[in-house]
C-alpha positions in Angstrom: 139.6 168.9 -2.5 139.8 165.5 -0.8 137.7 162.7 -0.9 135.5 161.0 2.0 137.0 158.1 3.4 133.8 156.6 3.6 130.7 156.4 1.3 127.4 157.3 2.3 124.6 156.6 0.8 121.9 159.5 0.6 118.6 159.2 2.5 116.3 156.7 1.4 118.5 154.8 -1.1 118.5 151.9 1.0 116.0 150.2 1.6 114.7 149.6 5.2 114.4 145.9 6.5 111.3 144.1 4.9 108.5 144.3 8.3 108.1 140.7 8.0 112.3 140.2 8.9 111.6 142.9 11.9 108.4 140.7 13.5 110.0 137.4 13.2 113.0 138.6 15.3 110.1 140.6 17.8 109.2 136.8 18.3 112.3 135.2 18.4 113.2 137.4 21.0 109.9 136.8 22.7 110.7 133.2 22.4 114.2 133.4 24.0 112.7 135.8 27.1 110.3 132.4 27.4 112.5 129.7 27.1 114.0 130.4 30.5 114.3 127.2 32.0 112.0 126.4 34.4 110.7 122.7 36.9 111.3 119.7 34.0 109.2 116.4 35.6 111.8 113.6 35.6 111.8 111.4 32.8 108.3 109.4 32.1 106.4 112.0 34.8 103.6 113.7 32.7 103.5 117.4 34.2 100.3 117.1 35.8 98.7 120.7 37.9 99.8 119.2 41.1 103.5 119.7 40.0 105.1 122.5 41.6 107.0 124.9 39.7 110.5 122.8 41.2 112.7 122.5 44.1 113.5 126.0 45.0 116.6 127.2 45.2 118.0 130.1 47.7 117.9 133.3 45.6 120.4 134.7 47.5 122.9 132.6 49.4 123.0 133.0 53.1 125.0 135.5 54.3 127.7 133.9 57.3 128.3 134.3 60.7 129.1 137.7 61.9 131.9 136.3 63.8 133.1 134.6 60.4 133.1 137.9 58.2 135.0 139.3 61.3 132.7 141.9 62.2 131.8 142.9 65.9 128.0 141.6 66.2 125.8 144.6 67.1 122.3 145.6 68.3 121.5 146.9 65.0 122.0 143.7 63.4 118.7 141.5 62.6 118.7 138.1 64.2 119.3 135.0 62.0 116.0 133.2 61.5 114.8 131.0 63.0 116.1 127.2 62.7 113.4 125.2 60.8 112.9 122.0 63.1 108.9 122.1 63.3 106.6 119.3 61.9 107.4 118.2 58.2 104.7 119.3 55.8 104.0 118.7 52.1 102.3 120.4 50.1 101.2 120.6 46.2 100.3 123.1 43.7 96.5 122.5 44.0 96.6 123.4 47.7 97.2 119.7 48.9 98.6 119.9 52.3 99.1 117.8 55.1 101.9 117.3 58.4 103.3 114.6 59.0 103.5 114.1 62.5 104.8 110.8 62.9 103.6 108.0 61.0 101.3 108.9 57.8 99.9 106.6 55.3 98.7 108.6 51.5 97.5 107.3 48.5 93.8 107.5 46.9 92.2 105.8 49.1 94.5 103.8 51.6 94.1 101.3 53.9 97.3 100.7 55.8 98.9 97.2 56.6 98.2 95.5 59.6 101.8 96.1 60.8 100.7 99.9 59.9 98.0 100.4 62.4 97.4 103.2 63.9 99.1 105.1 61.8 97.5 108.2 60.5 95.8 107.6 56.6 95.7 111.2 54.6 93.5 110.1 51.1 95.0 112.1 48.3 92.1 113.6 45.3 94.1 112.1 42.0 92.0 112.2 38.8 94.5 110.9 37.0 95.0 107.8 38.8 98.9 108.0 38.9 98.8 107.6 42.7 97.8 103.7 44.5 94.7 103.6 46.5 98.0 102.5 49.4 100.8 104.8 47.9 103.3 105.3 50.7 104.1 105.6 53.8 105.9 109.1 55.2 107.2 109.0 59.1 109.6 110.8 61.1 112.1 109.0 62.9 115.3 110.5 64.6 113.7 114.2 63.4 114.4 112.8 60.0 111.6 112.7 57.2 111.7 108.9 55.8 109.3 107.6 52.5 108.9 104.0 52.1 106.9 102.9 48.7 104.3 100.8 50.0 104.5 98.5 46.7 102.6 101.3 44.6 102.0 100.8 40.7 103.6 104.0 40.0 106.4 104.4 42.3 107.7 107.1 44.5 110.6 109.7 43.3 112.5 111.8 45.7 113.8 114.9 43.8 116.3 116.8 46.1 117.0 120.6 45.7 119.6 121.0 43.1 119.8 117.2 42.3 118.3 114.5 40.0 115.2 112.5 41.2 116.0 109.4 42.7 112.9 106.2 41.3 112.8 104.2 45.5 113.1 100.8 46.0 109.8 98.9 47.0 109.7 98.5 51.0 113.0 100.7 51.8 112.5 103.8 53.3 114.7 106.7 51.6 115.1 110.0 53.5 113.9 113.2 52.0 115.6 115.9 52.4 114.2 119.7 53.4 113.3 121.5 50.4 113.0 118.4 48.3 109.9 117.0 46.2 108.1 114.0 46.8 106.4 112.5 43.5 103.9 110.1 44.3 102.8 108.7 41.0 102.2 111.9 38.9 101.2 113.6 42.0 104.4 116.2 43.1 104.5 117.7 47.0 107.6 120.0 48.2 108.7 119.3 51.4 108.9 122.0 54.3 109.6 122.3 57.9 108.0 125.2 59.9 110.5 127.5 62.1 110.5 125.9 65.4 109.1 128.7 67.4 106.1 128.9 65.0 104.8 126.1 66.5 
């Protein structure tokens, strides 16, 4: 008669993992499913409720031309959306939102330059006091989306998609891109652009 090549043990010989083993790696497993990273304020930028989860980024990237993947364009294919080139808008977490139709002065409670006039004024609700009472100025030129700090104690940040944030110079404007965050002080607002024939 042959032996086994292996030993094995009978039922209930060994023991089974102690239960307090098995519910720390429940939670280290729990842990790892929440450590997904996630929007990280740039260095020195408390994460304050007005801070959007982050510059979003395209789940899926877009698909090309039709004429590019070599295919014959048909009626059953959809239509590519629609270009976005209406009015720059920002918006916050909280529900902050404003356009920008041309020239717009935020902060707390601003009061715009005399070289400023006529501008629009948008006063921004910060409990924290990150944001100037005369924050920044925001203004379209060229279909472009320009930010000029307006000599605020806390600075403006412009955080492209996909990029690090960028601390602006006092008095230069800085162009924001689409899709980007603005921090104003603590205060964070992602930048958007309506389709043009929504408007």
């Amino acid at each position: 008669m042959s032996e086994p090549d292996s030993i094995v043990p009978p039922p209930g010989s060994v023991p089974d993992e102690p239960e307090a083993e098995r519910s720390t790696r429940a939670e280290d497993t729990g842990r790892m499913q929440l450590a997904i990273p996630g929007f990280r304020p740039p260095p020195g930028v408390r994460p304050p409720s007005a801070l959007p989860i982050g510059p979003p980024a395209s789940a899926f990237p877009a698909a090309p031309p039709a004429a590019e993947r070599g295919a014959v364009p048909s009626a059953a294919d959809p239509p590519d959306p629609p270009a976005a080139t209406g009015p720059w808008h920002l918006r916050s977490a909280d529900g902050i939102e404003f356009s920008v139709p041309d020239r717009v002065v935020v902060g707390r409670d601003p009061k715009p330059p005399a070289w400023l006039q006529g501008a629009t004024v948008v006063a921004i609700p910060d409990h924290t006091r990150s944001m100037s009472k005369t924050h920044a100025l925001l203004e379209v030129r060229d279909g472009r989306l320009l930010v000029t700090d307006l000599d605020s104690t806390n600075g403006v940040r412009v955080w492209p998609e996909g990029s690090d944030p960028t601390d602006l110079e006092s008095g230069v404007p800085a162009e924001v891109p689409l899709d980007a965050v603005v921090l104003l002080g603590d205060v964070a607002f992602l930048v958007e652009r309506a389709p043009a024939d929504s408007v």
